[in-house]
N, C-alpha and C positions, 0 to 999 in steps of 0.2 A: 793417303785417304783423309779425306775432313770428314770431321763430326760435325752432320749438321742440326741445326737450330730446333728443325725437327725432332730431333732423338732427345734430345734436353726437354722438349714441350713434353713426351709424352711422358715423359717420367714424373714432370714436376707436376701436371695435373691429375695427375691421380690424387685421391682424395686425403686430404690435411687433417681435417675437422670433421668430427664425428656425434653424436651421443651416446652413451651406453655407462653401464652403471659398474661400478670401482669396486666389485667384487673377482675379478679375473685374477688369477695368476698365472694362466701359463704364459710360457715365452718362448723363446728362441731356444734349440738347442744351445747351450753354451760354448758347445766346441764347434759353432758356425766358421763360413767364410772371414771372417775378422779375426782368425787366430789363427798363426802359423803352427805348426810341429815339426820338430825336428826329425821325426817319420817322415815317411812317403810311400805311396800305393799301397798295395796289398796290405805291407805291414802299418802304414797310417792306419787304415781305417780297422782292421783287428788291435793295433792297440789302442784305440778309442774307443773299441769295443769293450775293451775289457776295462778302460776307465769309466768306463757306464755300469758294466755288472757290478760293479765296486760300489760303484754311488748306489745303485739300486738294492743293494745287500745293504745299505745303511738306512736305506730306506724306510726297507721290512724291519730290521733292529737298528735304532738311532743309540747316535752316540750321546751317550748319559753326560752331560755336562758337569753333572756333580760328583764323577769319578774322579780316583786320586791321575789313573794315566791317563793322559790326553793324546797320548799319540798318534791316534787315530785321524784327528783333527786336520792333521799337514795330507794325509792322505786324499782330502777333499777339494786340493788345490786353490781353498778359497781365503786359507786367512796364513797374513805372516808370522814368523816366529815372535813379534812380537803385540801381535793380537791374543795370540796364544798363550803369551806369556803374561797380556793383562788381565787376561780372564784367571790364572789362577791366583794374581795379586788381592783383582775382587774377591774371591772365594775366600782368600784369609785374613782378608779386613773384615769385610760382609758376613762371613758363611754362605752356607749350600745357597743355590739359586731358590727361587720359591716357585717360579714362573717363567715361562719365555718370554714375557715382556719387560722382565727384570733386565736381559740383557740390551735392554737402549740403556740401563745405567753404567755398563762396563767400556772403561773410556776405552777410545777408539775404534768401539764398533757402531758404524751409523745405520742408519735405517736401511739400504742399499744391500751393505754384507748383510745383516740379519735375517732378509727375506730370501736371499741368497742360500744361506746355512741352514733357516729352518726344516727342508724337508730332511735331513738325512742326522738332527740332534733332538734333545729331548731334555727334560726338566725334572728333574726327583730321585727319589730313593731307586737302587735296583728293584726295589719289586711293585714299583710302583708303575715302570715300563711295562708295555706291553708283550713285550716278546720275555721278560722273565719268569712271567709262570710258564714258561711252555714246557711242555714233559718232557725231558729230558731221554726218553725212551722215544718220543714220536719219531716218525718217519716220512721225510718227502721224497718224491719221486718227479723229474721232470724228461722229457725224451722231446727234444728237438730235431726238426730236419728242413733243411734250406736246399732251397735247388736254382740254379741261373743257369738260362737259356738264350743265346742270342737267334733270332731269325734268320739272318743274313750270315752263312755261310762263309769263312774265312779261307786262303786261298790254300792254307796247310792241309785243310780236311778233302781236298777233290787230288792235290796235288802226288806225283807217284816218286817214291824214291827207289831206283832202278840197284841199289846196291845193297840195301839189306830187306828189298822186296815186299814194299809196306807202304802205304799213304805217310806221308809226312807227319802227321797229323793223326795217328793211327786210333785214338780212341774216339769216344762220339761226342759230339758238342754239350752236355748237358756235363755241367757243375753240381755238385751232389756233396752235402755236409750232415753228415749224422751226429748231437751230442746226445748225452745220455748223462746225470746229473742225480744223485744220490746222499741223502744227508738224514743223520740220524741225530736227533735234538740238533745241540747247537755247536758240539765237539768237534762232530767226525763225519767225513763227508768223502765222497768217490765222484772223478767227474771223467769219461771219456769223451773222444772225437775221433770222426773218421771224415778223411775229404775226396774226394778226388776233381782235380781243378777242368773245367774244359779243354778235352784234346788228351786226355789220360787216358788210360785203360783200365779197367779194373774186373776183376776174378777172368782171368785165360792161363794162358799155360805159364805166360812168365811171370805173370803178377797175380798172387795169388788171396790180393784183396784191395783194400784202398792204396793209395798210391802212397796216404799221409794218415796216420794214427796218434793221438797222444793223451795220455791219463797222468792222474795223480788221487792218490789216497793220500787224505791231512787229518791229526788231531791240531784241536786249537784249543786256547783256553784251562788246560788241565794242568792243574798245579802250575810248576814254574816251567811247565811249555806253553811257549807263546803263541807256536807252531812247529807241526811237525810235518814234512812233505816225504814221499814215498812216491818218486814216477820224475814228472817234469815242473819247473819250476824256475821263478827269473833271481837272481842274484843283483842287489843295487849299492854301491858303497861311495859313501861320501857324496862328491860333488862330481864323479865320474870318471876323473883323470885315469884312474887302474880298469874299472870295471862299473858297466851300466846296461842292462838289460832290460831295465822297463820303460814308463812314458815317461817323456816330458817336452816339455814348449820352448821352441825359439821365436826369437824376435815378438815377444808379448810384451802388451802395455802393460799388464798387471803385473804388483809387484810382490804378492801370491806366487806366480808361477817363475820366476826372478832366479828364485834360488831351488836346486833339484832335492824333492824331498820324498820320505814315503817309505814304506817298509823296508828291509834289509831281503828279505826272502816272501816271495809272492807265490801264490800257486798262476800256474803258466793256465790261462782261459782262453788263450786267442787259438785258430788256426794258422796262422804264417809258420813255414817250414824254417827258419831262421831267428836267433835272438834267444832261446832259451837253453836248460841246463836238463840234463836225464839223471836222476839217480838218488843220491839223499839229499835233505836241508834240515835245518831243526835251528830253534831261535829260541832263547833260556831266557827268561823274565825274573830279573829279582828288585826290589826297590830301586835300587839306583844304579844297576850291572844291569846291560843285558848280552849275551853273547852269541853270536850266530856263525854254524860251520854249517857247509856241502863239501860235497863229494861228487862229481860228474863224469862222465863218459859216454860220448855219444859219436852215431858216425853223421858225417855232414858232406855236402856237395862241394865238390871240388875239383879244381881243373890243375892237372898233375902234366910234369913235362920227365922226361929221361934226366937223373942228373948222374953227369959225366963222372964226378968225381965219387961217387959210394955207388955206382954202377946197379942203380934203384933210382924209383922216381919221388920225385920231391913237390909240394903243392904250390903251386902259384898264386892263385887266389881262389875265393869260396866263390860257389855261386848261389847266390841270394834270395833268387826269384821261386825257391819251390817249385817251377813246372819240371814237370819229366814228361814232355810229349814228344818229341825228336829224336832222332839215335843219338844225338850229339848230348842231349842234354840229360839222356838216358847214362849216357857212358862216365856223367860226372856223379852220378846219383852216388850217396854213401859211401864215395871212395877214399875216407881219410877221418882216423876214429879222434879226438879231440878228446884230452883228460882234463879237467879243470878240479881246484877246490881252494877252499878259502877259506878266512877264519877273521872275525869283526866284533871288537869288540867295544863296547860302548859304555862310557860314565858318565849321568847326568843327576847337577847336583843345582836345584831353584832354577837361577837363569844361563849358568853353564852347562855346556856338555862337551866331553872328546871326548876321542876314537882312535884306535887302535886298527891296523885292519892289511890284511897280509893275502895277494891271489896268485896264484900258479897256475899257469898252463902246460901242458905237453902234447907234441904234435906223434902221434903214429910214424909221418913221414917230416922228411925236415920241408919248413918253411922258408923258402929261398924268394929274392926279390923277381917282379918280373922285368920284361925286357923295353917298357917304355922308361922313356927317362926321369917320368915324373916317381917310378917304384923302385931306381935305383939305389936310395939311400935307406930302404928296407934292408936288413940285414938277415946273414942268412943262423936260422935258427933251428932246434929242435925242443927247445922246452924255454921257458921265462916266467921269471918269479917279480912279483911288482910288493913293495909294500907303501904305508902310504898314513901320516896323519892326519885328521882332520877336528875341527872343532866350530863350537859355537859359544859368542856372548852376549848379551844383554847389556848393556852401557850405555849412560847418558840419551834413552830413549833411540838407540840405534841396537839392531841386532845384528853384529860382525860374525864373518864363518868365512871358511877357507880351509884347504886341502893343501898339502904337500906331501909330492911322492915320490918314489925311488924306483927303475927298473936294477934288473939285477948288476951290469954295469956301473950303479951309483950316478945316472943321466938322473937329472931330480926335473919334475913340471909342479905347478905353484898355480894355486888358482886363491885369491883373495876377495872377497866382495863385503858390503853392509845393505843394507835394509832399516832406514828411519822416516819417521816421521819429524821435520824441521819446523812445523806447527801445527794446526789443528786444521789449516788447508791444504797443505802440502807432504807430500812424500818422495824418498828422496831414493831410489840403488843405483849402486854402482861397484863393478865387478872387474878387475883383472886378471887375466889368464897370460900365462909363459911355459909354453910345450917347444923344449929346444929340438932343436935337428937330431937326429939318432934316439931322443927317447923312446924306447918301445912297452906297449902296454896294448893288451884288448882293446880298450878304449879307442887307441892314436890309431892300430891298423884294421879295426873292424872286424874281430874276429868271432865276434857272440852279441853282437845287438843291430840295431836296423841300422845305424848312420857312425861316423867315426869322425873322433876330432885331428884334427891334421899340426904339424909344426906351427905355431904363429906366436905374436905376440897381439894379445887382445884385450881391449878395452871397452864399455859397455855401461851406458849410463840409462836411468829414468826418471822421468819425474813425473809425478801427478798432482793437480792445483783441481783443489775442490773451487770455482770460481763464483757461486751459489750455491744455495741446495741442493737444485734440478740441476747444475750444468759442470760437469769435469771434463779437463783439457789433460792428456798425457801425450808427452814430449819423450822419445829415445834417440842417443846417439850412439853409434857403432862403428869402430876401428878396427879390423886385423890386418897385420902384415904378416904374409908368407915368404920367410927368407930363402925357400926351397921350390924350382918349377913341381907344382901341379897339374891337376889333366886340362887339358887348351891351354896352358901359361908354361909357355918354354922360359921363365925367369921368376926370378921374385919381384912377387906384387903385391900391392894395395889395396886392398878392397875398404869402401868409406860408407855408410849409411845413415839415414835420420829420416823421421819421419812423426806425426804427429797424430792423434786423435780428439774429434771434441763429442762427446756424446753426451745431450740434453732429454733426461728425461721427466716429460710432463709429469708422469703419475703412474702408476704401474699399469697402465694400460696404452700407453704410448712414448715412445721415443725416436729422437733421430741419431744418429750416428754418421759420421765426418770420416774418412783417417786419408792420411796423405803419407807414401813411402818415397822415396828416393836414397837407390841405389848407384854407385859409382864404383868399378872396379876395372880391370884390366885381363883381356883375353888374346889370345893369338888374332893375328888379323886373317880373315878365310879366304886367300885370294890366291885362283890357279899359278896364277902367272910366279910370283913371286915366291921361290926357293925355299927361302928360308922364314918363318912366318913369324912374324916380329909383332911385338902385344901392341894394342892399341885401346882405347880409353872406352869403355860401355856406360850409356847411360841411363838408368831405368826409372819411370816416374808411373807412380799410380796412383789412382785417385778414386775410393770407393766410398759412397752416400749410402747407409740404409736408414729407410719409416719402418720403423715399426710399431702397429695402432691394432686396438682390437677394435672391430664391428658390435659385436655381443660378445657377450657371456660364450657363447661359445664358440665363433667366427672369431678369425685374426686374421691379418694380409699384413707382410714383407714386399717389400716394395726394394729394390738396389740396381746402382746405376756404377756402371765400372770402367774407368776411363785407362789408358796405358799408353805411355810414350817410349819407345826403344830407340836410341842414337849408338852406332859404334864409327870411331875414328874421322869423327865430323860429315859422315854420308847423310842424307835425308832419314830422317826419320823412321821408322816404322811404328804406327801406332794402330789402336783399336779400341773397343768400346764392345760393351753388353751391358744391357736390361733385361730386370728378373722381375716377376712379379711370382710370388708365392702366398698362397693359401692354403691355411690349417680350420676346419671344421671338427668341432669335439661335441658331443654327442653323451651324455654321462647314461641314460638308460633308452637303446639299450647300449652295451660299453662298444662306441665304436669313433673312430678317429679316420677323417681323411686329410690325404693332404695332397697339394697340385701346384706345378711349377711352368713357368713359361717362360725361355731366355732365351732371346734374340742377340747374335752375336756377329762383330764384324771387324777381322785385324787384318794387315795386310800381310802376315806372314807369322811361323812361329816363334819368333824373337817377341812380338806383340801377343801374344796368346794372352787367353786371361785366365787364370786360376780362380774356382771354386768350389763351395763344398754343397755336398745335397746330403737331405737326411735319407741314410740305407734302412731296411727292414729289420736289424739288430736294432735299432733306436738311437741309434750314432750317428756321426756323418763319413761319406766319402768325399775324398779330393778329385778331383777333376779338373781335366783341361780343354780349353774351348778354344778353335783359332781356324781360319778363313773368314767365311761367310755361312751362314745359317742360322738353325736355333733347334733348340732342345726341350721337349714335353717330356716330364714324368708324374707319375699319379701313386700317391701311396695307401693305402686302405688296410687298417689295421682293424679287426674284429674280434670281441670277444667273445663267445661261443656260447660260455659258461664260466663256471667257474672253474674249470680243468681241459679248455680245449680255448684256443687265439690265437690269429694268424695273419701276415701280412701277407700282400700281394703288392707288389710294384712293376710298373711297366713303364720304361723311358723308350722315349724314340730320338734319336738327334738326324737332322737333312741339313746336307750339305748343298751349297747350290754352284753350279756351274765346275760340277766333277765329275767323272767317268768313276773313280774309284778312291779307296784313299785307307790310310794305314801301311804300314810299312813289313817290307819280309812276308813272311809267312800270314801276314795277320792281315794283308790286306784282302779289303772285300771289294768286290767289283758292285756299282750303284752309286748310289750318292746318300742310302741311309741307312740307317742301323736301329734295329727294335730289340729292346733286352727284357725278359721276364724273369722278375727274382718272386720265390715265392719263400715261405716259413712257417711252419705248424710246431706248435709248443703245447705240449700236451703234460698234464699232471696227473699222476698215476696217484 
């Protein structure tokens, strides 16, 4: 397929130059198409949901910058450890901040991060914030409920399964999420959910409610509790190698997100049926100690075989997806109860800190590898203990951190990296990782979060070159070698990457954005003919341009052009292309927000697909993938009611052109398009 001259014109004349007046601040979701996550689907866009409730809880009460803990801070994925770290050198040269304009004097932070950080921090005394008179007795109340409807029929719900006498498909199309959200002052709080996903059943004879429920009761703040959780909850320690349950970023320019950071114990807010922990947490706050244990036990999906030798069956692997609409996928539901607990403990003294930190699992049934060859060197198990050092320093305007761990065998993995600034243009990380063959931990086989790190030895660099004021270039390089076949790679391979960004912005009311990625690795070659399927060389190029400009005050338009080249094993090409134009209208009285998108897309096959994110009705984004020919309309209309009633409505359509049908299994639809309705009412009691 050629990209023609055409598709380039239409993009580049859409409009450059504008007028309008330098009062605007909104912008772009921050967790747009131009950031990867080491999530994906379901659990991508629920954990970036809950990285939004987070932001938006600091919102309502910002973080006081002239506290003694700052910990909160890394939570906000915006500034390094050692931004963090200049900011409390200011404080004790200076004293307390006076003002938020005070901080363009704390080196390191430039105009860019500050406007960035301002909505979710704050300048003064505790009582001089706004949420610290609040009574301590009041009470909120919020009840949420989300529903998604697809129009077009999928082929599970007409389809008859003649052996356990039941549509395939056996519940009704409509997605249905109830939360329910309770907080009394600023201590103590109750949040449940109930889902059930399209193609579920819910209240009949077998299923005697939602498919999916999950709560927690927390004190915070009380005395030397820093957190107390009762229900469900994520567990996050060090730099991951043992144990990683909450969000974080791969393949990011910034060097923010570089290093994994963020509380030890989170209350669990998302919906995905995988990744979290049931039972206690509690997290001790002393000056320079802070200590954090759980306790878990939960049952989880999993697909179980006969094992010959204890004449019982033993689990193979989880299944991850949360659906139960199939007898099959019904049969893996809750069959295998999972014990976890752990204990972390931390000492931070100026610009040091280590950690201590010890996790145990135990399986109900033994965990035995499975039968492809890439799961052979999984070992067979019934319970594994990980423990694991880690630390951080402050040195020579560099801040160093690294992990090393141990499974119970004494197999050790090593993750080392730093974070500096090499002048007042430049920023410099760079991170090694070493996960030998046989080490086992949660982390390496996936067994309590969305994604899992695999055997390699890996290598990982960044730089950012402030090149003017208005214009920063960020440059990554990316190496892992897997000494062990993985899934498509009957051998050990190479995977190599680089890629770059330039993003120039005018004034806060317009910028454009560059980035160029290239991938190189090695996969099975796909060919009937040939027996034995021997790796051959992939090579993936992308090239995505966004404008982003405001109209007025309260008009903005996203403009992105997305180019993709796919080679394997020296064959022709497959490549593709999509144009987006997107528009955000904001409206302050009366309070209402639309927004509209329009992407024309065209790849010759899904090797060439193109990946992007849309913003969903939680105020986040989903991932998405686009590949044939066609394009996709969606409209988002967020209204506020009142002061105690607001609600989204979105409706996408994607058409395909020149298809009878499309989707795969069960989920194919007959047609060539697809119309979705999500809707959400948030209601405050």
């Amino acid at each position: 397929m050629k990209i023609t001259l055409y598709t380039l014109i239409c993009f580049l004349i859409l409009p450059l130059r504008h007028k309008a007046q330098d009062t605007l601040t909104a912008g772009l979701n921050r967790f747009d198409s131009f950031y990867g996550s080491e999530n994906s689907g379901e659990q991508n866009e629920d954990a970036l949901a809950e990285q939004n409730e987070r932001l938006h809880y600091y919102t309502k009460h910002p973080i006081n910058l002239n506290q003694d803990n700052l910990d909160d801070l890394s939570a906000l994925l915006l500034l390094t450890p050692l931004q963090i770290d200049a900011l409390k050198r200011y404080k004790k040269n200076a004293g307390p901040l006076i003002s938020v304009y005070e901080m363009q004097s704390i080196p390191g932070w430039d105009i860019r991060l500050i406007n960035n950080i301002k909505p979710f921090v704050a300048v003064g005394s505790l009582r001089s914030l706004p949420y610290a008179g609040q009574n301590s007795s009041s009470i909120s109340q919020q009840f949420s409920i989300r529903t998604i409807y697809a129009l077009e029929r999928a082929r599970g719900y007409s389809a008859w399964d003649d052996v356990n006498r039941q549509n395939i498909y056996p519940g009704s199309p409509l997605g249905l999420m109830l939360k329910y959200h309770f907080q009394w002052g600023k201590n103590f709080g109750f949040t449940t959910s109930l889902e059930k996903d399209p193609g579920e059943k819910i209240f009949n004879n077998n299923n005697r409610g939602f498919d999916f429920s999950t709560a927690n009761l927390w004190l915070r703040d009380v005395k030397k509790i820093k957190l107390l959780v009762l229900g469900d909850y994520t567990a996050n320690i060090a730099q991951g190698l043992i144990c990683w349950q909450g969000f974080s970023f791969g393949g990011t320019f910034e060097p923010a997100m570089f290093k994994k950071s963020g509380d030890v114990i989170n209350r669990y807010r998302s919906t995905a049926e995988f990744g979290f922990n049931r039972g206690l947490a509690i997290s001790l706050n002393a000056k320079k100690i802070q200590q954090h244990f759980w306790l878990s036990g939960r049952q989880m999906d999993a697909r179980t075989v006969l094992d010959f030798d204890s004449v019982s069956k033993a689990i193979t692997s989880f299944q991850t997806t949360g659906l139960h609409r199939t007898f099959s996928e019904n049969s893996n539901k809750n069959n295998a109860t999972v014990f976890q607990t752990g204990y972390v403990l931390q000492w931070h003294q100026s610009n040091v800190n280590f950690g201590l930190n010890f996790h145990r699992v135990a399986f109900e049934k033994s965990k035995t590898a499975g039968v492809k060859l890439y799961e052979r060197f999984e070992t067979r198990l019934k319970h594994l203990s990980n423990a694991s050092i880690d630390g951080g320093l402050n040195l020579f305007n560099i801040h160093w951190f690294g992990e090393w761990a141990l499974d119970d065998k004494l197999r050790s993995a090593i993750l080392i990296g730093a974070i500096g600034s090499i002048s007042k243009q430049a920023d410099l990380a760079i991170s090694f990782k070493h996960i030998p063959l046989g080490f086992q931990s949660p982390s390496v086989n996936g067994w309590n979060q969305y994604f899992s790190i695999r055997a390699s030895n890996s290598f990982t660099a960044l730089m950012n070159l402030l090149l003017f004021k208005s214009a920063k270039l960020s440059v990554y390089l990316e190496q892992n070698k897997y000494p062990w076949p993985t899934y498509n790679k009957n051998a050990s391979a190479l995977f190599a990457g680089w890629g770059f960004r330039f993003a120039l912005q005018k004034n806060k009311r317009e910028e454009l954005m560059v980035q160029y990625k290239k991938n190189t690795d090695l996969s099975n070659i796909q060919n009937e003919v040939i027996a034995i399927k021997t790796l051959g060389l992939e090579i993936k190029n992308q090239l995505d341009i966004q404008h982003r400009f405001a109209v007025s005050d309260v008009l903005w338009v996203v403009n992105q052009l997305n180019l993709v080249s796919f080679k394997q094993n020296g064959n022709n090409p497959s490549q593709g292309f999509s144009i987006n134009s997107h528009v955000q209208f904001n409206k302050v009285k009366p309070s209402w927000n639309l927004q509209a998108s329009f992407r024309y897309f065209h790849t010759d096959d899904f090797a060439s697909a193109i990946y992007f994110r849309e913003t969903a009705v939680n105020s986040t984004s989903a991932g998405l993938l686009a590949y044939g020919k066609g394009y996709r309309f969606s409209a988002l209309l967020h209204f506020k009611w009142s002061k105690s009633i607001e609600f989204d409505i979105k409706l996408s359509r994607v058409v395909y052109y020149g298809v009878h049908d499309f989707g795969q299994g069960w989920d194919e639809i007959a047609g060539n398009n697809r119309t979705t309705a999500v809707t959400m009412i948030r209601l405050k009691l």
